[in-house]
C-alpha positions in Angstrom: -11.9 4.9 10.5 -10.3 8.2 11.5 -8.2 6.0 14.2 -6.7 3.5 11.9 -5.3 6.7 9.4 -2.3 8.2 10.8 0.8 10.4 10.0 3.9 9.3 9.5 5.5 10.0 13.0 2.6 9.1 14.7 2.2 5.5 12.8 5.8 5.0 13.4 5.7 5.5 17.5 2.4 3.0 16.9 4.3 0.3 15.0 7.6 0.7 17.2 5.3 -0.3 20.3 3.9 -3.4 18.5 7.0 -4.1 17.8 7.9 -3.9 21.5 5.1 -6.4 22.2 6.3 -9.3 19.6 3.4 -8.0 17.1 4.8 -9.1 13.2 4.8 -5.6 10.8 3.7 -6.1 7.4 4.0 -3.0 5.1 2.7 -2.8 1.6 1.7 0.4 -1.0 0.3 1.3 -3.6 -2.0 4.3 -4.9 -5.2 2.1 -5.1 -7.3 4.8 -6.7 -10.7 2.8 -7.4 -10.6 -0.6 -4.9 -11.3 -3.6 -7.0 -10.7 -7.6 -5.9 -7.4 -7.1 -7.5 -6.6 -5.0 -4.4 -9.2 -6.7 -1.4 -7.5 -10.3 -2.4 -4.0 -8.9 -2.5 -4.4 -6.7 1.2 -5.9 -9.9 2.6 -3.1 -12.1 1.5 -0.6 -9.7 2.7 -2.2 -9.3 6.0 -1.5 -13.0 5.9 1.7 -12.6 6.2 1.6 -11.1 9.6 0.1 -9.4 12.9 -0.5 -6.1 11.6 -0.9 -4.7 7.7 0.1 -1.1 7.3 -0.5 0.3 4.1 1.2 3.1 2.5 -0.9 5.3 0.1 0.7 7.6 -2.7 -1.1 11.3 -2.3 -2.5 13.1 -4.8 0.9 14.7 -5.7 2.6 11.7 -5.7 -0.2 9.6 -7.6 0.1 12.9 -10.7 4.3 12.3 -10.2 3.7 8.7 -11.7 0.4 8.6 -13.4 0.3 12.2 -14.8 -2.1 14.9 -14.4 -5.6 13.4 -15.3 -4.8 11.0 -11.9 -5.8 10.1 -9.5 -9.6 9.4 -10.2 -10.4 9.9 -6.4 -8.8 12.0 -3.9 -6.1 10.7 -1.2 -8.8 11.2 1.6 -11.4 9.2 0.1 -8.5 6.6 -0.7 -7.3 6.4 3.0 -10.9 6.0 4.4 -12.1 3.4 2.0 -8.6 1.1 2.8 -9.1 2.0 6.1 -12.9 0.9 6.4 -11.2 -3.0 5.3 -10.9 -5.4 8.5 -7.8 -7.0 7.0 -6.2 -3.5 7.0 -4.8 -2.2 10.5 -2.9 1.6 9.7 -2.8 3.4 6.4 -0.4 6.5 5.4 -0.1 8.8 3.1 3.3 9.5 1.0 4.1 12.3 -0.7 7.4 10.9 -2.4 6.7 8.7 -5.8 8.2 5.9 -3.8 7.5 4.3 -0.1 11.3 4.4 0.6 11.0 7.2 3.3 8.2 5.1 4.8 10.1 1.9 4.8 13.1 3.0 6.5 11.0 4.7 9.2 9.1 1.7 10.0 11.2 -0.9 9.6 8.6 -3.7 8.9 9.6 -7.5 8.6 7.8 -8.5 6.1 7.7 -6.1 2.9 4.9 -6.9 0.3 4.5 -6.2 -3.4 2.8 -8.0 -6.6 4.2 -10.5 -8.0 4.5 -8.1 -11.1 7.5 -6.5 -9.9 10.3 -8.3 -9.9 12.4 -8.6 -6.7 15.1 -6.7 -7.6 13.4 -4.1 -8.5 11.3 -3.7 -4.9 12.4 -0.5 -3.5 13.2 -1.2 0.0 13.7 -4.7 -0.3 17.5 -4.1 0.8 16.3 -2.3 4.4 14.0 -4.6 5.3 16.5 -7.8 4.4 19.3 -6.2 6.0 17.1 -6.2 9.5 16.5 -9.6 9.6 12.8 -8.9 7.8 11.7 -10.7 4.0 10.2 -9.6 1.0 6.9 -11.9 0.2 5.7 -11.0 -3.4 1.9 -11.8 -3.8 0.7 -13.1 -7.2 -2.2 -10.7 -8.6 -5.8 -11.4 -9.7 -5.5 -11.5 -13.6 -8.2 -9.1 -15.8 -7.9 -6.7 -12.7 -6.5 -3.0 -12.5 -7.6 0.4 -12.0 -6.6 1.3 -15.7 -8.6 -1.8 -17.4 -11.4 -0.4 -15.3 -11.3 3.2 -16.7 -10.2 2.0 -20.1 -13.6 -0.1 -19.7 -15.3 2.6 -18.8 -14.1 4.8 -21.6 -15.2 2.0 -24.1 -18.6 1.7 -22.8 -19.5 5.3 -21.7 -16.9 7.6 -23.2 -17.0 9.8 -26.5 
C-alpha cells in the first residue's frame, strides 16, 4: 500500500508523467474517517471518470480545523492505508490545509470530483481545473450514509 501513498511533491512529479503519457487525472478529497459504501460507491464512480483517481485526505490537523477536537475517529495513517488498500483508488495524499486548494493547483487534474451535496459554485478549485481545459463531475451520494449518522448511531445504541 506504502507505494500508492505519497507526498505532495512526489505525487505531483507521478501525475505530471501520466500526464505526459495521455493518462486522464481525476482528483477528489475528503477526510473519510470511518469508510462506509457512502465513500467505496462514490471513489468507484469517480474513478469512473478517468485513468487514474488520486485522492486527497485532510490530516489529523486539518480534520480537528473543520470537525473540532473530538475528530477524527481514526488517525490520518490508518485513513491513507485503508483508501489506499481500494483497487479503484491509484494515489492518496495527505493535506494539512482545511481545503484541497494547494493540492489542486499543484496537480492540475482534469477532472475534479465532489458530492453532489456541494453545489458547484461552491467547489473550491473548480475555477483551476476549468480554466485548464479540465471539468468538475459532481457525484450523487448514497442516501442514509455518513460518518456522523454512523457515530450518532453508535452513540444511540452504545453510548451513556
Amino acid at each position: 500500500m506504502g507505494e500508492k501513498i505519497l507526498e505532495r511533491a512526489v505525487l505531483e512529479k507521478t501525475i505530471q508523467s501520466l500526464k505526459r503519457e495521455g493518462k486522464k487525472i481525476v482528483f477528489t478529497n475528503g477526510c473519510f474517517e470511518l469508510l462506509h459504501i457512502g465513500h467505496v460507491r462514490y471513489l468507484q464512480a469517480a474513478r469512473a471518470e478517468g485513468d487514474v483517481l488520486t485522492v486527497g485526505v485532510n490530516s489529523d490537523l486539518s480534520v480537528r480545523q473543520i470537525k473540532g477536537p473530538k475528530r477524527p475517529i481514526v488517525p490520518e495513517n490508518e485513513r491513507a492505508e485503508v483508501l489506499a488498500s481500494l483497487a479503484c483508488v491509484d494515489f492518496v495524499s495527505l493535506f494539512d490545509e482545511p481545503d484541497p486548494l494547494a493540492m489542486i493547483r499543484s496537480l492540475l487534474p482534469d477532472v475534479l470530483v465532489k458530492g453532489a451535496d456541494w453545489a458547484e459554485d461552491a467547489i473550491v478549485g473548480r475555477d483551476i481545473v476549468e480554466a485548464h481545459g479540465g471539468r468538475v463531475v459532481r457525484i450523487p451520494l448514497t442516501q442514509g450514509t455518513s460518518t456522523t449518522s454512523i457515530i450518532e448511531r453508535i452513540l444511540g445504541n452504545y453510548g451513556g
